[in-house]
Every structure is written in structure tokens, then in C-alpha cells.
C-alpha positions as CSV (number, residue, x, y, z in Angstrom):
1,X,96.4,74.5,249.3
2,X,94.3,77.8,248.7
3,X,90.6,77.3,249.4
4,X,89.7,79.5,246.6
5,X,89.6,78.6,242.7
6,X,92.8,80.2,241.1
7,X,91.4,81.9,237.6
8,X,87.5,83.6,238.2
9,X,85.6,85.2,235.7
10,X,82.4,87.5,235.7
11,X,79.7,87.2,232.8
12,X,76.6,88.5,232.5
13,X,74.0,91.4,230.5
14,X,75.2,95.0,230.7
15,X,74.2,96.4,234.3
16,X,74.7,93.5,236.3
17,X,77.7,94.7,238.0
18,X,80.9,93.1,236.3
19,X,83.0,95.9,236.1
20,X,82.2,96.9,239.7
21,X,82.8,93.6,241.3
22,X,85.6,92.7,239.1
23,X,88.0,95.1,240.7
24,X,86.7,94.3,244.2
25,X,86.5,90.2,243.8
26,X,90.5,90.8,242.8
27,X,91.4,92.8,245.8
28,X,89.6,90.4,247.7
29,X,91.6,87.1,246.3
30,X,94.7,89.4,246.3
31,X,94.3,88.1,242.7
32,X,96.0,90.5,239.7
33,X,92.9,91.8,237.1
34,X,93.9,91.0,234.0
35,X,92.0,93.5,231.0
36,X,91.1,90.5,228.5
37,X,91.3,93.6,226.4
38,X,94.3,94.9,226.1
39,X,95.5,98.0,226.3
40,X,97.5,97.4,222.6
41,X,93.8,97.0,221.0
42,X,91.8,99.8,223.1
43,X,92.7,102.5,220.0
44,X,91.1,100.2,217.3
45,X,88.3,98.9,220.0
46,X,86.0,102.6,219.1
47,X,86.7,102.2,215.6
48,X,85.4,97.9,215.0
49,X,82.2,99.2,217.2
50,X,80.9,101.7,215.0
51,X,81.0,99.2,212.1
52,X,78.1,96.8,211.8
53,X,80.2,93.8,210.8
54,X,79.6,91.4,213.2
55,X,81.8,88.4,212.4
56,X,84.9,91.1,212.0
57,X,83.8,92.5,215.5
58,X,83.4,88.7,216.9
59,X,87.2,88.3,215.3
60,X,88.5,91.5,217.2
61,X,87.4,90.1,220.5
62,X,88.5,87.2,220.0
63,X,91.6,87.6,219.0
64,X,91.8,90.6,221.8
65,X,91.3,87.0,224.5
66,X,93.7,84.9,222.8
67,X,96.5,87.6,223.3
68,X,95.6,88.1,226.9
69,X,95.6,84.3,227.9
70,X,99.3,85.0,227.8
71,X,99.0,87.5,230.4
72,X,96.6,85.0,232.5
73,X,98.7,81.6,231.8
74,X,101.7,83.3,232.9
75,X,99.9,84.4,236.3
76,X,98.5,80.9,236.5
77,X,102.3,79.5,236.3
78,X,103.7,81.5,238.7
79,X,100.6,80.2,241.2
80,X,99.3,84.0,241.0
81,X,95.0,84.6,240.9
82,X,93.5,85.9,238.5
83,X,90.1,87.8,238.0
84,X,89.0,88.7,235.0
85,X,85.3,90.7,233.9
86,X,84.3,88.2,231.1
87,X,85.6,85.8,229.5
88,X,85.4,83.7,226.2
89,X,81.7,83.0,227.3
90,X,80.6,87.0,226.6
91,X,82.0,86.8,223.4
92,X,80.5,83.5,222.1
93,X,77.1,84.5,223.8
94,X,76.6,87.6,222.5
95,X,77.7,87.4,218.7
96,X,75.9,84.4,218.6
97,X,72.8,86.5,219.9
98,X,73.8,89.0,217.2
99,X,73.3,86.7,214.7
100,X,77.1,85.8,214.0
101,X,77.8,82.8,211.0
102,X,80.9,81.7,212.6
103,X,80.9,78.7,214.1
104,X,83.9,78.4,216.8
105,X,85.6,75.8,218.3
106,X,88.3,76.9,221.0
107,X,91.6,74.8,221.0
108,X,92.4,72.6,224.0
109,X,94.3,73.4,226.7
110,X,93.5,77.0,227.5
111,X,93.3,78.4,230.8
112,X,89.3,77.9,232.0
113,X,88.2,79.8,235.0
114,X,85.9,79.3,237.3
115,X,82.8,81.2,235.9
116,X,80.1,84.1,238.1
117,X,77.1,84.8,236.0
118,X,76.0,88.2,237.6
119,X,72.2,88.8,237.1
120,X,69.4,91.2,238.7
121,X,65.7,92.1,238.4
122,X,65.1,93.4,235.2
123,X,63.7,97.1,236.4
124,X,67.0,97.8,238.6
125,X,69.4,96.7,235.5
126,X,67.9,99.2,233.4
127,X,68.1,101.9,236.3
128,X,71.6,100.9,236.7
129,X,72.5,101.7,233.0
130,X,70.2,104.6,232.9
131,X,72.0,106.4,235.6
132,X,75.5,105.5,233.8
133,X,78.0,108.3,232.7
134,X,79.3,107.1,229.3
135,X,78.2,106.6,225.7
136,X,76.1,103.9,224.4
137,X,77.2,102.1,221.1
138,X,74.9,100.8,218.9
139,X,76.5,97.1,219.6
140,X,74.8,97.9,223.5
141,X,71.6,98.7,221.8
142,X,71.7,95.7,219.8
143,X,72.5,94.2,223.4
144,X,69.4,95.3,225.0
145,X,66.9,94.5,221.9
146,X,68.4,90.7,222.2
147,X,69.3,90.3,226.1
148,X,66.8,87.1,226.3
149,X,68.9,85.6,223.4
150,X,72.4,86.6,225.5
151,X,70.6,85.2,228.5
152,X,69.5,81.6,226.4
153,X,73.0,81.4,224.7
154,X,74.9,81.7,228.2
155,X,73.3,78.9,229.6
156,X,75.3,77.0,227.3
157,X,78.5,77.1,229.8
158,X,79.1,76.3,233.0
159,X,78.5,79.3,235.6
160,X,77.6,79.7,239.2
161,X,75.0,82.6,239.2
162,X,74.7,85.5,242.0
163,X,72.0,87.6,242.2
164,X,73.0,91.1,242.2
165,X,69.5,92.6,243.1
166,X,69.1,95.2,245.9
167,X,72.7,94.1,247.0
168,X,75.7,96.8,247.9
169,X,78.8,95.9,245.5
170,X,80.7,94.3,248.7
171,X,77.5,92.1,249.7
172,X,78.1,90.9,245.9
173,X,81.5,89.7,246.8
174,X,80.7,88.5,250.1
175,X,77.7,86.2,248.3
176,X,80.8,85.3,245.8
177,X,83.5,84.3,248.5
178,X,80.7,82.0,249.9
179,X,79.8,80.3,246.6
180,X,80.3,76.7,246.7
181,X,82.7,76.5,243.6
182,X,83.1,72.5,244.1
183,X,79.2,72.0,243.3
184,X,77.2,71.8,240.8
185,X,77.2,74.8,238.0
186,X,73.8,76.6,238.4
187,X,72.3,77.6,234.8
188,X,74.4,75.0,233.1
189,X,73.7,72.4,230.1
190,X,73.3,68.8,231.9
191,X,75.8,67.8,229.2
192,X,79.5,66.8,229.8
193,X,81.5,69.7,228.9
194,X,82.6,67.4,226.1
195,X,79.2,67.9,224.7
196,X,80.2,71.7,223.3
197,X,83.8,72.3,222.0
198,X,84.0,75.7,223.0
199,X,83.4,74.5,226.3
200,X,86.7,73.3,228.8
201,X,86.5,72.7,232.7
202,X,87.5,75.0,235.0
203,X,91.2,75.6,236.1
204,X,92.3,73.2,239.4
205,X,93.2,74.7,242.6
206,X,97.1,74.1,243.3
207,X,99.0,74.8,245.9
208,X,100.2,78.4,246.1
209,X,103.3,79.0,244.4
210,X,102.9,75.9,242.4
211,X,104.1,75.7,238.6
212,X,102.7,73.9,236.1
213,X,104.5,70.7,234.8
């Protein structure tokens, strides 16, 4: 049986090092990163974030996991890992920071991973996206003005947290590979998972190679 959880996922505020680990957790697992946005909605993703509608861009995201899950279950079938850099949480927890009036409840029976929240000192995430070399949408602004709202909604799900702070992007995954995912979820409601519907547990380990029933 493989000691490691077979679906992982990276959350957390801009900065924190998602898509740096991401990449480097999956070559790790010899897991397969799977975009939970796809490359079929990257031309229309520029185009949804200059608009200020937030419950059509909460709808474009959405809609952008549902589509990969197909790419993820069928990984998951064939006993194949999978990483991806955020999940259903990011979505939920940020619109809802954004002020969102949709209230969502996921269907049963999709593929839950095993959840990272990536976090760091405050005055070292905003170096980190001050030295970055790409443009900043108003949706990140919006981000930044309501990060301790992100931070409050996240804490709604179930997520092991790693500290990122003064740490080399391998040390990060070294700290991950030695995370006790059988424990208890740091940062996490003391609620059953029942509790929240958008909520699901995490996918089982199975034995490599192992299909689904």
C-alpha cells in the first residue's frame, strides 16, 4: 500500500508558495499535476477577471474544477497521484471573502484530497509578491485588502498547515513529506465534516494500481 495520500492539494493567500511547491510536491510523489484550470478556459480566464462580477467569476472557477475532476478521477482510477495547486477550498474561500451571494453546496462523491494550507510571516509574503514578475489584477488587489477574511473563511475545511517562512522551496516539501496526514487537521472546524456541505473527507490511500469498484 503507498504510505502517502493519493490526491494532495495546496491552498493558501497569494505568496505563500503554491505554485512553487506544487510542481516540486508532484515530482516528489511521482504524482501527475493536474491544472484545475484548464487549458480550454485559460483564453476567457483574462477576460472574467477584468469584470467585477463576482458570482459570474465564482461560476467560471467553478465550473473550470468540475471539468478538471475528470482529469483527477481518471488518475485516481488508474491508482495514479495527483497534486494539484488549490482546490475547491480557494474558490469557496475567497468569493466568499469577496462578498459572493451564492450559497454552494458541492454534490457527493467527488474526489477530496488531502489538503496543505501554505502560510508565512506577513512581511516575507509581501516581499515575495513584491519581487514577482507578472501583472496584478484587480481580483489580487481585492485579495490583499480582504486576506484576514480568506484566512477566517479557510478555516472552515480541513487542512494541515506548513509554515513556509524563511524555508527554501525543497525544505517546504521535505516539511510536507513529513506531515502526519492520518492526524488531526490543523486549522480545522471541530465539526464533523457533515457539519458543512461543501465539505467531504479526504480521498483513502489504496493500494497502487488499485481501481475503484
Amino acid at each position: 500500500m503507498s504510505d502517502h495520500p493519493l490526491f494532495e492539494c495546496l491552498e493558501g493567500l497569494r505568496g505563500t508558495g503554491k505554485s512553487t511547491i506544487a510542481p516540486l510536491l508532484a515530482a516528489a510523489r511521482g504524482a501527475v499535476l493536474v491544472p484545475t484550470v484548464p487549458l480550454l478556459y485559460q483564453p476567457l480566464r483574462p477576460e472574467i477577471d477584468r469584470r467585477e462580477n463576482t458570482e459570474a467569476r465564482m461560476c467560471f472557477y467553478l465550473s473550470a474544477l468540475f471539468t478538471a475532476i475528470d482529469e483527477i478521477q481518471n488518475c485516481l482510477d488508474a491508482g495514479i497521484p495527483v497534486v494539484v495547486e488549490s482546490y475547491f477550498a480557494r474558490c469557496l474561500a475567497n468569493h466568499q471573502a469577496f462578498g459572493t451571494r451564492l450559497g454552494i453546496a458541492l454534490p457527493h462523491g467527488l474526489p477530496q484530497p488531502v489538503t496543505y494550507q501554505l502560510v508565512c510571516a506577513e512581511n516575507e509574503r509581501q516581499r515575495r509578491l513584491a519581487e514577482r514578475q507578472k501583472p496584478v489584477s484587480r481580483w489580487d488587489t481585492l485579495g490583499e485588502d480582504v486576506a484576514e477574511r480568506i484566512t477566517a473563511a479557510y478555516a472552515q475545511f480541513p487542512m494541515h498547515q506548513v509554515d513556509t517562512t524563511g524555508l527554501e522551496p525543497g525544505q517546504v516539501v521535505k516539511a510536507i513529506l513529513a506531515t502526519d496526514t492520518q492526524g488531526a487537521h490543523h486549522r480545522a472546524d471541530t465539526e464533523s465534516v457533515g457539519a458543512h456541505a461543501h465539505l467531504l473527507p479526504p480521498v483513502p490511500r489504496r493500494p497502487e494500481g488499485a481501481r475503484r469498484p
